[in-house]
N, CA, C and O atoms as a printed pandas DataFrame, in Angstrom:
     atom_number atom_name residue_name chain_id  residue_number  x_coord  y_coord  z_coord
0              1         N          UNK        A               1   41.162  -39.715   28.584
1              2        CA          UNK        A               1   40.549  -38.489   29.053
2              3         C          UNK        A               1   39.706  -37.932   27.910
3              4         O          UNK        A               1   40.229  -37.784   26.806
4              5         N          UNK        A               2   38.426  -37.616   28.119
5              6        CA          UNK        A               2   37.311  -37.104   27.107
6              7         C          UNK        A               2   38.194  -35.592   26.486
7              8         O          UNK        A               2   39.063  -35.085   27.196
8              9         N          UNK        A               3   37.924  -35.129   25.428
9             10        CA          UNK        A               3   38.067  -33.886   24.776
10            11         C          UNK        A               3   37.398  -32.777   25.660
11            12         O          UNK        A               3   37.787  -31.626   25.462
12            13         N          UNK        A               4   36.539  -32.969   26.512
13            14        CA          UNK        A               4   35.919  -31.721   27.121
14            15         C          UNK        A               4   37.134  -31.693   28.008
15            16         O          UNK        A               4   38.089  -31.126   27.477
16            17         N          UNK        A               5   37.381  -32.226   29.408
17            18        CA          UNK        A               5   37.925  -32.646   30.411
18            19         C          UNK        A               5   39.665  -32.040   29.907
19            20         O          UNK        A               5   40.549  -31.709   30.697
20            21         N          UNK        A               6   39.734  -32.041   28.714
21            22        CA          UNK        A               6   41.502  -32.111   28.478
22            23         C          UNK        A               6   41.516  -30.414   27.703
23            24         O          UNK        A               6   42.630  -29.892   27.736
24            25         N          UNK        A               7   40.542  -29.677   27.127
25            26        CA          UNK        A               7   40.185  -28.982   27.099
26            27         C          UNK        A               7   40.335  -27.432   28.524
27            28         O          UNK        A               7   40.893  -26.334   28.512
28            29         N          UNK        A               8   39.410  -28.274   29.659
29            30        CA          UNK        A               8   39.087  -28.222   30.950
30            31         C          UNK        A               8   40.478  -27.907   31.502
31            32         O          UNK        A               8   40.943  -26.824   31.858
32            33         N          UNK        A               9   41.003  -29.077   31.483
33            34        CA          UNK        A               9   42.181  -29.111   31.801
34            35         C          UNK        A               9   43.696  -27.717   31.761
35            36         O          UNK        A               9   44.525  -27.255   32.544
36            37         N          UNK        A              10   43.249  -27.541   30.202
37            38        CA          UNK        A              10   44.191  -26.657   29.732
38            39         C          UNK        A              10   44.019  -25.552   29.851
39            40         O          UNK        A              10   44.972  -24.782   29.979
40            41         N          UNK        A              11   42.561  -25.077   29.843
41            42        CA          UNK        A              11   42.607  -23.322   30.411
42            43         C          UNK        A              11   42.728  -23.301   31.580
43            44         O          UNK        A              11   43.008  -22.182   32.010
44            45         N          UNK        A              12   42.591  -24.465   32.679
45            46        CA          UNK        A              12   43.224  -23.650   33.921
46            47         C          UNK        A              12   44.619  -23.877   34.052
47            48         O          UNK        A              12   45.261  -23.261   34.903
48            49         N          UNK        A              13   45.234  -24.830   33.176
49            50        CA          UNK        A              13   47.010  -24.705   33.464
50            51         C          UNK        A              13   47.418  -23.196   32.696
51            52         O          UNK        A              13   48.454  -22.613   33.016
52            53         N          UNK        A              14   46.474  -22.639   31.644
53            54        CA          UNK        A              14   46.762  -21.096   31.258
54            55         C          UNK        A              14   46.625  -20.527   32.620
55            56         O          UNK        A              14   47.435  -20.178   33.478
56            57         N          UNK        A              15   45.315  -20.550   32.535
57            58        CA          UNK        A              15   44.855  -19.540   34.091
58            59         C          UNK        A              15   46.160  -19.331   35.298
59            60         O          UNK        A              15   46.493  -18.286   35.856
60            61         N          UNK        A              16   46.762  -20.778   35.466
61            62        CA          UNK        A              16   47.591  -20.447   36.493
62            63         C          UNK        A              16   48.669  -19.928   36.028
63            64         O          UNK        A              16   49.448  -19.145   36.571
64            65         N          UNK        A              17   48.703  -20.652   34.419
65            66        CA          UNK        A              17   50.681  -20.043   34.437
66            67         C          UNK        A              17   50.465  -18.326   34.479
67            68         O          UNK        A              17   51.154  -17.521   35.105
68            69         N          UNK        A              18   49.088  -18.002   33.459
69            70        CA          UNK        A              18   49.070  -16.033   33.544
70            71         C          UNK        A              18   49.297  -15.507   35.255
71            72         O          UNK        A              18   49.851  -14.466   35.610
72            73         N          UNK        A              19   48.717  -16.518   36.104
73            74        CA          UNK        A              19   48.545  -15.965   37.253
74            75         C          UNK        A              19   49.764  -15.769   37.974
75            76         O          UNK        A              19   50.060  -14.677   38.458
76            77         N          UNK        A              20   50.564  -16.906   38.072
77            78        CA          UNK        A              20   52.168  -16.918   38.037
78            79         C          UNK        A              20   52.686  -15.801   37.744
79            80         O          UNK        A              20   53.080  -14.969   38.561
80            81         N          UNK        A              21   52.730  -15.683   36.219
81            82        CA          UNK        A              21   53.173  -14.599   35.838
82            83         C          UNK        A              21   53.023  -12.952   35.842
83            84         O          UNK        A              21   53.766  -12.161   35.261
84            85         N          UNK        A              22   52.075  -12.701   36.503
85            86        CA          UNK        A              22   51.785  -11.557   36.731
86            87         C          UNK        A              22   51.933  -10.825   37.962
87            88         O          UNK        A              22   51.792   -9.616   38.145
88            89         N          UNK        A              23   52.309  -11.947   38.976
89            90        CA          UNK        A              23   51.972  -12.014   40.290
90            91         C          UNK        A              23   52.420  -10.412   41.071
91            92         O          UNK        A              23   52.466   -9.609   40.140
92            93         N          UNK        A              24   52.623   -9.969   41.881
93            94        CA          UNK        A              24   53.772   -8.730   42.442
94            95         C          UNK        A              24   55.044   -9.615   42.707
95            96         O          UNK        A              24   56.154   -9.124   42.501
96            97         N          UNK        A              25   54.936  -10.681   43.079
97            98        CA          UNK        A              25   56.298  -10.887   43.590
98            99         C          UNK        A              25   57.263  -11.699   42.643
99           100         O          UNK        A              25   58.274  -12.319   42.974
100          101         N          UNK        A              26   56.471  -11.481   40.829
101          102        CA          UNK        A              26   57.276  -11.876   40.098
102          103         C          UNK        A              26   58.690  -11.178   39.542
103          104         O          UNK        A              26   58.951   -9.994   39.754
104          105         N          UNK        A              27   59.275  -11.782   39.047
105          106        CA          UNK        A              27   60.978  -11.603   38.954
106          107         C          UNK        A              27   60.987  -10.421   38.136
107          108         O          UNK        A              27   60.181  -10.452   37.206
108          109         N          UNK        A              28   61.774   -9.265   38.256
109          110        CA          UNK        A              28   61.808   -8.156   37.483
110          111         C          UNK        A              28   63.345   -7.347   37.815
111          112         O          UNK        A              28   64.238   -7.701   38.584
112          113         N          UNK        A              29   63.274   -6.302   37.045
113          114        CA          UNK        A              29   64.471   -5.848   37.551
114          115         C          UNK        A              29   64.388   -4.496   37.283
115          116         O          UNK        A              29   63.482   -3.886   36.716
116          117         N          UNK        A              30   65.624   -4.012   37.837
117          118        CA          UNK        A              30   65.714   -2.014   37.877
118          119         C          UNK        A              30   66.931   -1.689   37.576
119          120         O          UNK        A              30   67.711   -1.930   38.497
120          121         N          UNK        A              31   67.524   -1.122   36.416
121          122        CA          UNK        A              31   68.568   -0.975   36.337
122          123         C          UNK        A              31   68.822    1.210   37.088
123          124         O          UNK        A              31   68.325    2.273   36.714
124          125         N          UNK        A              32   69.841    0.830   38.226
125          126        CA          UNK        A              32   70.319    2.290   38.681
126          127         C          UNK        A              32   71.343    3.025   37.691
127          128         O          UNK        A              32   71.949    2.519   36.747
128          129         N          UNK        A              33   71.374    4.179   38.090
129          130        CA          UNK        A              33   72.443    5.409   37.454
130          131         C          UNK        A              33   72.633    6.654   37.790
131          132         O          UNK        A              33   72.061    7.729   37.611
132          133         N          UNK        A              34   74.206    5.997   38.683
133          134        CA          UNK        A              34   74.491    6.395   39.623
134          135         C          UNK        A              34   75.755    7.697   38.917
135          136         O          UNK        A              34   75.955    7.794   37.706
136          137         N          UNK        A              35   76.324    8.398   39.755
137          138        CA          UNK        A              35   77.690    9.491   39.258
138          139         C          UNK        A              35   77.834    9.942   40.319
139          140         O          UNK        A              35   76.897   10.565   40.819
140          141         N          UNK        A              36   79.015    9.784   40.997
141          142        CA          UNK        A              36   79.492   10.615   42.133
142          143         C          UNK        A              36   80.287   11.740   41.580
143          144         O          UNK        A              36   80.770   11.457   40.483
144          145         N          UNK        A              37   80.583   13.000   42.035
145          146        CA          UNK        A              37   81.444   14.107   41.980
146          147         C          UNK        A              37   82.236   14.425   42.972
147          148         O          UNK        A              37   83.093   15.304   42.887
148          149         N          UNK        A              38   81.982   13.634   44.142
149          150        CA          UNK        A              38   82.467   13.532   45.254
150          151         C          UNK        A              38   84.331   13.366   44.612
151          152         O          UNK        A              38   84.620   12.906   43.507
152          153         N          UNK        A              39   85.235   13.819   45.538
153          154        CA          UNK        A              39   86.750   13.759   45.628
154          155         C          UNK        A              39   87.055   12.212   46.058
155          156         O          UNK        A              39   87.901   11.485   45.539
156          157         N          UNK        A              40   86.118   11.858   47.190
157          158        CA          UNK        A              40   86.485   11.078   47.701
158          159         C          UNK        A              40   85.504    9.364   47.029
159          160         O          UNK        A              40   84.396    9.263   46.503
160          161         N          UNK        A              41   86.272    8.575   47.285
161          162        CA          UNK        A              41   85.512    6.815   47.000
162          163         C          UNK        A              41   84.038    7.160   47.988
163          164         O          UNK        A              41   83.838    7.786   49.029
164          165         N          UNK        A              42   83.083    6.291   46.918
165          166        CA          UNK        A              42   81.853    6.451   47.919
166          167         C          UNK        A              42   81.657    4.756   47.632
167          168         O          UNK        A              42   82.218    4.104   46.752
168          169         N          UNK        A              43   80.717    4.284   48.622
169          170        CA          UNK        A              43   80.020    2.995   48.752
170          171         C          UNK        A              43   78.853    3.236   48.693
171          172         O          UNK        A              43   78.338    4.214   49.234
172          173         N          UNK        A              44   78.184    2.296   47.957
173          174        CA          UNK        A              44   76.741    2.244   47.692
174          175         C          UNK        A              44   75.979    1.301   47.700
175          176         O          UNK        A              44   76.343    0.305   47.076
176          177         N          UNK        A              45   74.767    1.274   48.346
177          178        CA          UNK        A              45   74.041   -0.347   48.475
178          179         C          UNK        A              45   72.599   -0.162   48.067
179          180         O          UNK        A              45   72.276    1.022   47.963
180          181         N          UNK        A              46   71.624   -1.078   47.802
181          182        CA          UNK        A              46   70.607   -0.630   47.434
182          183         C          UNK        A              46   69.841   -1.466   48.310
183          184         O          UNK        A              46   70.213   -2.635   48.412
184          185         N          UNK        A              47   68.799   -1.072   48.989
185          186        CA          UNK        A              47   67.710   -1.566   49.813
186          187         C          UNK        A              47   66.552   -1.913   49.618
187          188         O          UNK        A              47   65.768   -1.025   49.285
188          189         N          UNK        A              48   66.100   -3.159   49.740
189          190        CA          UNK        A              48   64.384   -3.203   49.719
190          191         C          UNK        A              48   63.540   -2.647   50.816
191          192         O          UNK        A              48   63.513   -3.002   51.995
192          193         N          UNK        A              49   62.945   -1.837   50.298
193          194        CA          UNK        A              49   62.126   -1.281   51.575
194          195         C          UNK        A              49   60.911   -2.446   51.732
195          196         O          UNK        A              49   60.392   -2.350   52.845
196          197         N          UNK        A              50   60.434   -3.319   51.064
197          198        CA          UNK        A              50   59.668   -4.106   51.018
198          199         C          UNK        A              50   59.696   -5.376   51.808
199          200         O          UNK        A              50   58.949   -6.077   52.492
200          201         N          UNK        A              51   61.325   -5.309   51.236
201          202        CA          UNK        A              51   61.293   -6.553   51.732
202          203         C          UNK        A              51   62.740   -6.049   53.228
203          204         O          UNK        A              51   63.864   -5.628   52.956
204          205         N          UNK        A              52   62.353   -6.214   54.257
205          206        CA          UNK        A              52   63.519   -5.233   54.816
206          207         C          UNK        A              52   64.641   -5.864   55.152
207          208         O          UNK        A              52   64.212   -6.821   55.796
208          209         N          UNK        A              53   65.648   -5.937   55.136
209          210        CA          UNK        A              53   66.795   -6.978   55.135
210          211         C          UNK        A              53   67.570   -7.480   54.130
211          212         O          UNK        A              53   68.571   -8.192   54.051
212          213         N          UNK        A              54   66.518   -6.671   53.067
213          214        CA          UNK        A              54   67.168   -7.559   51.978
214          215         C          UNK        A              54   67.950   -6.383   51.187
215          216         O          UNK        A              54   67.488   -5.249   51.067
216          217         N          UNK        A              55   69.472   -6.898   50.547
217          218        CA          UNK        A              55   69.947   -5.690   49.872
218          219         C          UNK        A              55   70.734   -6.541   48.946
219          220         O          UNK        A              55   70.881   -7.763   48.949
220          221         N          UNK        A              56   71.411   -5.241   47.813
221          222        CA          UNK        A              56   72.018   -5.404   46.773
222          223         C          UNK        A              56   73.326   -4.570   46.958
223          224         O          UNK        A              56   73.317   -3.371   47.238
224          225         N          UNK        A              57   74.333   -5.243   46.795
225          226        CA          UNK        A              57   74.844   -6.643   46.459
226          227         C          UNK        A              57   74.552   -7.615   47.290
227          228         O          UNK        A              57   74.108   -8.675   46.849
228          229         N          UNK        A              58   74.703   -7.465   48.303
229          230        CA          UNK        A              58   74.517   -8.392   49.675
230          231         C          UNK        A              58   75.238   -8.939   50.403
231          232         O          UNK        A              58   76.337   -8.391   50.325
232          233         N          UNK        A              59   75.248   -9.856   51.196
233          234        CA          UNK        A              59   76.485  -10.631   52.174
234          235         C          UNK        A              59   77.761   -9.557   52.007
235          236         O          UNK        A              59   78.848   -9.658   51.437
236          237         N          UNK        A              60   77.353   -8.867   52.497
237          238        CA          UNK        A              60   77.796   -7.125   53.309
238          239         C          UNK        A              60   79.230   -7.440   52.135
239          240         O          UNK        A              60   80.259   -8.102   52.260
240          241         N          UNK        A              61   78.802   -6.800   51.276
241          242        CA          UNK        A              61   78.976   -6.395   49.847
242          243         C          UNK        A              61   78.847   -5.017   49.769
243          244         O          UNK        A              61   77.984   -4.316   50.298
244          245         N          UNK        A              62   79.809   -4.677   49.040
245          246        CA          UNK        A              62   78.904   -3.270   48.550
246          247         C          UNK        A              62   79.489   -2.403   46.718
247          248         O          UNK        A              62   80.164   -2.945   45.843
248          249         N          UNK        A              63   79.080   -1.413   46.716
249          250        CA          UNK        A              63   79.257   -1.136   45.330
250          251         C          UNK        A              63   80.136   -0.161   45.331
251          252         O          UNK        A              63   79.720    0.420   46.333
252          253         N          UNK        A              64   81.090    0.509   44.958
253          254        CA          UNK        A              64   82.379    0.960   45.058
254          255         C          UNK        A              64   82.016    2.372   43.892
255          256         O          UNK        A              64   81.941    1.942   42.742
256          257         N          UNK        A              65   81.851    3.485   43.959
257          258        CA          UNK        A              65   82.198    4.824   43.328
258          259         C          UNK        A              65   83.136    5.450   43.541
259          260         O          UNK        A              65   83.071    6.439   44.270
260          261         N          UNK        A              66   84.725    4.893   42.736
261          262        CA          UNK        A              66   85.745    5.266   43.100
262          263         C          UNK        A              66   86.070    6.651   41.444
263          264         O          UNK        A              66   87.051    7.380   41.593
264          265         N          UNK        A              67   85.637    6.748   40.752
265          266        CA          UNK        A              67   85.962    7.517   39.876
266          267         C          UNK        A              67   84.454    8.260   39.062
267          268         O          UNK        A              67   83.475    7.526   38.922
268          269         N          UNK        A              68   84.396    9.619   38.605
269          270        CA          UNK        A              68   83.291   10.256   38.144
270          271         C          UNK        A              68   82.518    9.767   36.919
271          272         O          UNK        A              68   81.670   10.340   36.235
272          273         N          UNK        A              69   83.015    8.629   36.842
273          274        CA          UNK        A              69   82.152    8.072   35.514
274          275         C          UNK        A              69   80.534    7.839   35.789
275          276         O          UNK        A              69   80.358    7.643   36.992
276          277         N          UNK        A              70   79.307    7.801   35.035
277          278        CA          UNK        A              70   78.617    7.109   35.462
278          279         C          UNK        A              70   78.133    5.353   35.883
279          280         O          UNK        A              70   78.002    4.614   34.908
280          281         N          UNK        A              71   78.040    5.121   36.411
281          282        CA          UNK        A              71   78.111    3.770   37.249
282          283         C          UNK        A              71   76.233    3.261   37.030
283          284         O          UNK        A              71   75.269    3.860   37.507
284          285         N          UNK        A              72   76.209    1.838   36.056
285          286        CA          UNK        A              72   74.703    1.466   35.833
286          287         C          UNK        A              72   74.806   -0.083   36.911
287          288         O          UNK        A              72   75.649   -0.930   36.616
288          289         N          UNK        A              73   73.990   -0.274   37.974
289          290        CA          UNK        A              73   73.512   -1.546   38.099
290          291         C          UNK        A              73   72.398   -2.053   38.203
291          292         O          UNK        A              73   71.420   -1.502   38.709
292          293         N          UNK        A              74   72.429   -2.964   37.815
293          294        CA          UNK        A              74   70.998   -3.811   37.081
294          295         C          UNK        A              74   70.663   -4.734   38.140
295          296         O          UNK        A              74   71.492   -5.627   38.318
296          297         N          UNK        A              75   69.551   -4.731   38.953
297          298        CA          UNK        A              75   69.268   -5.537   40.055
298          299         C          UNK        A              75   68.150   -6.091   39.905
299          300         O          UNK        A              75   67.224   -5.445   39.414
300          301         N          UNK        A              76   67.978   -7.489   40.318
301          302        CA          UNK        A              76   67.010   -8.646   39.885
302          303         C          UNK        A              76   65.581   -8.187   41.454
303          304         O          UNK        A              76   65.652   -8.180   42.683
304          305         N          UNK        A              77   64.991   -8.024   40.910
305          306        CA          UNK        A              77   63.998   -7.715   42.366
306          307         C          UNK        A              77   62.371   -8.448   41.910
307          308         O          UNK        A              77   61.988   -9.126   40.957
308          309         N          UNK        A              78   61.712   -7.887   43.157
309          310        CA          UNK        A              78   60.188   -8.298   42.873
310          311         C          UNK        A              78   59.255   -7.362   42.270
311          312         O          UNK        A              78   58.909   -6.514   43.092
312          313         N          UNK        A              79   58.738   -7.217   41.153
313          314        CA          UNK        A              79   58.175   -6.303   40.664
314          315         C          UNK        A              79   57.204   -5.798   41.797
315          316         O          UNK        A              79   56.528   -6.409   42.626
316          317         N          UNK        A              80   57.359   -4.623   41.563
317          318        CA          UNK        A              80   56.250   -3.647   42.560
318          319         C          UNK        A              80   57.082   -3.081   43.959
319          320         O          UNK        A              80   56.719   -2.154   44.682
320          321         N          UNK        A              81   58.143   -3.816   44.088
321          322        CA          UNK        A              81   58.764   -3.749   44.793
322          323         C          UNK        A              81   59.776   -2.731   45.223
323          324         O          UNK        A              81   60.764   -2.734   44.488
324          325         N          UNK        A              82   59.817   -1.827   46.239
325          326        CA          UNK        A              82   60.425   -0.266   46.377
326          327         C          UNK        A              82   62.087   -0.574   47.350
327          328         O          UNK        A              82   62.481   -0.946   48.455
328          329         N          UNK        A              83   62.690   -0.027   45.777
329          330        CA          UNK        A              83   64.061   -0.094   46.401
330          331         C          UNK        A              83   64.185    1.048   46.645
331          332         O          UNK        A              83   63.250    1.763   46.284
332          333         N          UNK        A              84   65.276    1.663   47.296
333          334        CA          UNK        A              84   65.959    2.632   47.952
334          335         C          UNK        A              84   67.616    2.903   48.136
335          336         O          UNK        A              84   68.120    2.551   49.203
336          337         N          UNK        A              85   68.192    3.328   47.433
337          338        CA          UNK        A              85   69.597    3.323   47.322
338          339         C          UNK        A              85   70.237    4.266   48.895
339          340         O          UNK        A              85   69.538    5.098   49.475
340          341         N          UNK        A              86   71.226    4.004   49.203
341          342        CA          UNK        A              86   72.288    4.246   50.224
342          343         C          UNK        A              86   73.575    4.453   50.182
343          344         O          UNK        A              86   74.141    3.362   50.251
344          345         N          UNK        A              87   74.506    5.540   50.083
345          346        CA          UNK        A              87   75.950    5.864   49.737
346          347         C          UNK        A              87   76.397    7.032   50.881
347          348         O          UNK        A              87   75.824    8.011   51.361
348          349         N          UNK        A              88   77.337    6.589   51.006
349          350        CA          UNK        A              88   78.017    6.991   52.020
350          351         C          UNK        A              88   79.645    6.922   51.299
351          352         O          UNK        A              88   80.060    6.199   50.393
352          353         N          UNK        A              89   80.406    8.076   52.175
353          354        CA          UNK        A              89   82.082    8.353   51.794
354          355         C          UNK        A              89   82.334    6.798   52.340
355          356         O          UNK        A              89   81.652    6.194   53.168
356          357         N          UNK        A              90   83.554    6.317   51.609
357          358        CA          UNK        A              90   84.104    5.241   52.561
358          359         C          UNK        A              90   84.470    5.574   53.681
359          360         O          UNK        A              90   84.742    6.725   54.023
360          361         N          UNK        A              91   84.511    4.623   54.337
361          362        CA          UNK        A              91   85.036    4.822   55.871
362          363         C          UNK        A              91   84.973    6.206   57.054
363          364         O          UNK        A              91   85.792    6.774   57.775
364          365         N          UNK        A              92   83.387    6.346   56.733
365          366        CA          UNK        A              92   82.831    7.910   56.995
366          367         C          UNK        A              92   81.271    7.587   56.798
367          368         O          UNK        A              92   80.718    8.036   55.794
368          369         N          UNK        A              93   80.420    6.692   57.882
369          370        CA          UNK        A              93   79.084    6.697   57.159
370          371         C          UNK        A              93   78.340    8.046   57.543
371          372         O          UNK        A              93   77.149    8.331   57.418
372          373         N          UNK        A              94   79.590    8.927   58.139
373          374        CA          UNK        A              94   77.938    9.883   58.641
374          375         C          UNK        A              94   78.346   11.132   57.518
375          376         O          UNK        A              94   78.052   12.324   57.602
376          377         N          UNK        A              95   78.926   10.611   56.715
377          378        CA          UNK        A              95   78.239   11.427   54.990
378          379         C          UNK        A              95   77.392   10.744   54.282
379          380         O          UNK        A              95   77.758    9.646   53.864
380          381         N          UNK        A              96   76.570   11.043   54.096
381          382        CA          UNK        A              96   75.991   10.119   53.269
382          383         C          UNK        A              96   74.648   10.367   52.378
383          384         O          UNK        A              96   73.807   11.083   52.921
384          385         N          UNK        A              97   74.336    9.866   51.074
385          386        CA          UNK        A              97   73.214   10.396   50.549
386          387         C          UNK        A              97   72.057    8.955   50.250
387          388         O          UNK        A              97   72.254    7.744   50.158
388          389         N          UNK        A              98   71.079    9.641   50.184
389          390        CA          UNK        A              98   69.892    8.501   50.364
390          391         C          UNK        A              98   69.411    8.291   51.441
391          392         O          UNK        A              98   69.102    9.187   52.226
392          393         N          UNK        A              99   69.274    7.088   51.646
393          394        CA          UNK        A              99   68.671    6.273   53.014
394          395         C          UNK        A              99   70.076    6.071   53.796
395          396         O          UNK        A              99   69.947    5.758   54.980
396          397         N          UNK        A             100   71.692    6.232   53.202
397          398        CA          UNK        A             100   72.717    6.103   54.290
398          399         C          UNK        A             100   73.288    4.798   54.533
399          400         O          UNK        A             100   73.019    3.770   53.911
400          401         N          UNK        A             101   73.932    4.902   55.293
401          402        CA          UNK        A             101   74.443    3.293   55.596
402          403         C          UNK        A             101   73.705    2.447   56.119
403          404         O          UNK        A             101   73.074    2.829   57.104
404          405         N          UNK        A             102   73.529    1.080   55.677
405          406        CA          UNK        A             102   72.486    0.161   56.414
406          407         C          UNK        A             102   71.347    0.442   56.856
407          408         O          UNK        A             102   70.788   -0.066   57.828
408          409         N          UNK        A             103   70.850    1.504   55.952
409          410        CA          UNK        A             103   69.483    1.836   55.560
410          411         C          UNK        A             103   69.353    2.576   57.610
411          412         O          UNK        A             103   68.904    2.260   58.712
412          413         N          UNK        A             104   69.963    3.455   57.046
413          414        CA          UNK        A             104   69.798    4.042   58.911
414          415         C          UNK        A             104   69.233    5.848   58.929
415          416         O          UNK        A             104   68.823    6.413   59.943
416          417         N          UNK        A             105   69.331    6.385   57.780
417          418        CA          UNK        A             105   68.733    7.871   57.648
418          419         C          UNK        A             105   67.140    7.228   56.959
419          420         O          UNK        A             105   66.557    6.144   57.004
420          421         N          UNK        A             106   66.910    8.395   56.417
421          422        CA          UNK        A             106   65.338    8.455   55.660
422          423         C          UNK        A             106   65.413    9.453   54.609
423          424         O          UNK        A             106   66.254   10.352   54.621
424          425         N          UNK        A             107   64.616    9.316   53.776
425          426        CA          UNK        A             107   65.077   10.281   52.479
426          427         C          UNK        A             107   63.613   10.511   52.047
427          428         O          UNK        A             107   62.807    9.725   52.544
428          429         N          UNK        A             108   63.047   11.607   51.070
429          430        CA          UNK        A             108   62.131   11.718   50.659
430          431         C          UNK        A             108   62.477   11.568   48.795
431          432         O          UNK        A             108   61.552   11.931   48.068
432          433         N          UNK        A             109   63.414   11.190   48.301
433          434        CA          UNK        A             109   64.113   10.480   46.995
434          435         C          UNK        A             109   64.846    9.945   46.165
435          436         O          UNK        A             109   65.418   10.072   45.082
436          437         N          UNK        A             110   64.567    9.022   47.386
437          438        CA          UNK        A             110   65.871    8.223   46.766
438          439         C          UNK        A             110   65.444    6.398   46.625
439          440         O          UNK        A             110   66.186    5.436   46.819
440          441         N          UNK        A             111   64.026    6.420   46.230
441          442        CA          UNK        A             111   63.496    4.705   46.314
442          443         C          UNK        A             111   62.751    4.960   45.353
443          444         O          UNK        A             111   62.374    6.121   45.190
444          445         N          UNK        A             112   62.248    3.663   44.240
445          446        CA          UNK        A             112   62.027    3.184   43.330
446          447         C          UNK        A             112   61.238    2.549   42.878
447          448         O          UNK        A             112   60.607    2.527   43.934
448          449         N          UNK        A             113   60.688    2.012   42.286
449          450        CA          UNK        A             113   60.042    1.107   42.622
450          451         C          UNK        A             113   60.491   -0.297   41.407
451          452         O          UNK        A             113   60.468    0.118   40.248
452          453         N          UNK        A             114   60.737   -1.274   41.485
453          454        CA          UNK        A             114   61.377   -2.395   40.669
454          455         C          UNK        A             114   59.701   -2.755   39.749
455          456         O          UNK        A             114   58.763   -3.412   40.200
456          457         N          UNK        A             115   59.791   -2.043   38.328
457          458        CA          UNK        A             115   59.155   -2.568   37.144
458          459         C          UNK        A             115   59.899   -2.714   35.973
459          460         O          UNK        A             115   59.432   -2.288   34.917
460          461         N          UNK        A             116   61.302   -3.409   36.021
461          462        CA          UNK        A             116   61.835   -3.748   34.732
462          463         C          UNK        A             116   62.528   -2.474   34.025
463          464         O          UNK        A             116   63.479   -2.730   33.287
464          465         N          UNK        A             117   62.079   -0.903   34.204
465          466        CA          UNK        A             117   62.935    0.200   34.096
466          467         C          UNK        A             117   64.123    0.331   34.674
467          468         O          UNK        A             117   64.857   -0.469   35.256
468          469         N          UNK        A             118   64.195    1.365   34.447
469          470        CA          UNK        A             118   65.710    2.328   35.262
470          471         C          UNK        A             118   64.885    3.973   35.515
471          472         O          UNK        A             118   64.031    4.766   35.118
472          473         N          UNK        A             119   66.179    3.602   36.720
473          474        CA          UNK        A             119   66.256    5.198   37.445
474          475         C          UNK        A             119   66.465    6.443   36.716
475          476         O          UNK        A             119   66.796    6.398   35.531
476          477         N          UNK        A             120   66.255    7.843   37.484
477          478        CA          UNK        A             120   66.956    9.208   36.562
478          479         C          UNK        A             120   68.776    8.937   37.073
479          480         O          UNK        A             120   69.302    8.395   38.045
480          481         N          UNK        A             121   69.104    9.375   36.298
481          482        CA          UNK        A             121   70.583    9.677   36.921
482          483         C          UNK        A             121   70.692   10.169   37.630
483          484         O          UNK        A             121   70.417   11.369   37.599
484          485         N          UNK        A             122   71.372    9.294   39.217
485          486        CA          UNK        A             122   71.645    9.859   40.373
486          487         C          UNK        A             122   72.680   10.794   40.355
487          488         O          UNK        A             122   73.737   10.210   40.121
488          489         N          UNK        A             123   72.827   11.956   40.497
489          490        CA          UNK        A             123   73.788   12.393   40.930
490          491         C          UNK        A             123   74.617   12.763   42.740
491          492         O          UNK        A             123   74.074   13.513   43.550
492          493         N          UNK        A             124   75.717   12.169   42.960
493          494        CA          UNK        A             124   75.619   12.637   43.870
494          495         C          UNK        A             124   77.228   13.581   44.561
495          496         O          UNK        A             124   78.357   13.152   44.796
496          497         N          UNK        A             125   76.684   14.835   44.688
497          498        CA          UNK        A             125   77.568   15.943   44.742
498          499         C          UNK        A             125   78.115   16.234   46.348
499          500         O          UNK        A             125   77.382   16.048   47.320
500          501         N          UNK        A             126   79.506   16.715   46.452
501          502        CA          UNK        A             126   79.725   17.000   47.448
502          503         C          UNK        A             126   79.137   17.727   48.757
503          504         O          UNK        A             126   79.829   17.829   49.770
């Protein structure tokens, strides 16, 4: 292969890997921070509004706020990508803060957007 041609060659294997890498639907993450004050255990899930169906933890999983500590999880998503958290009392979804159980209310703040940051500290009060 001539020196031009291999040259040739190599700025577009750059070109693609930058392109790869930059993409929206490249790999990123959001770490949450969460604190219930609630008396009672709360469950919590986090939603892609993007992608709809898709949630964290998943395979009907969920995230457990059984004591007032603050609670951080770190979720692998698609950059650009708008999550939306959901908590509800256990075994009681019609308390609930955020978007709710199985993403079934609507909220005006409680979604995100996944660029490798973190959230403000959620608080969420009786």
């Amino acid at each position: 292969m001539g020196t031009a041609i291999k040259y040739a060659f190599i700025a577009v294997l750059a070109a693609l890997t930058f392109c790869v890498q930059t993409s929206p639907s490249s790999a990123s993450s959001l770490l949450w921070q969460v604190k219930s004050n609630h008396p009672n255990i709360l469950e919590i899930e986090f939603y892609s509004d993007t992608r709809r169906g898709h949630s964290w933890p998943g395979n009907n999983e969920i995230y457990l706020l059984d004591d007032y500590s603050t609670k951080t999880v770190n979720i692998s998503c698609h950059h650009g990508e708008l999550i939306c958290y959901g908590a509800w009392v256990r075994n009681r979804t019609g308390i609930y803060w955020g978007i709710g159980f199985k993403y079934s209310q609507s909220c005006s703040d409680c979604c995100y957007t996944c660029n490798g940051g973190h959230t403000k500290l959620i608080i969420l009060n009786p």
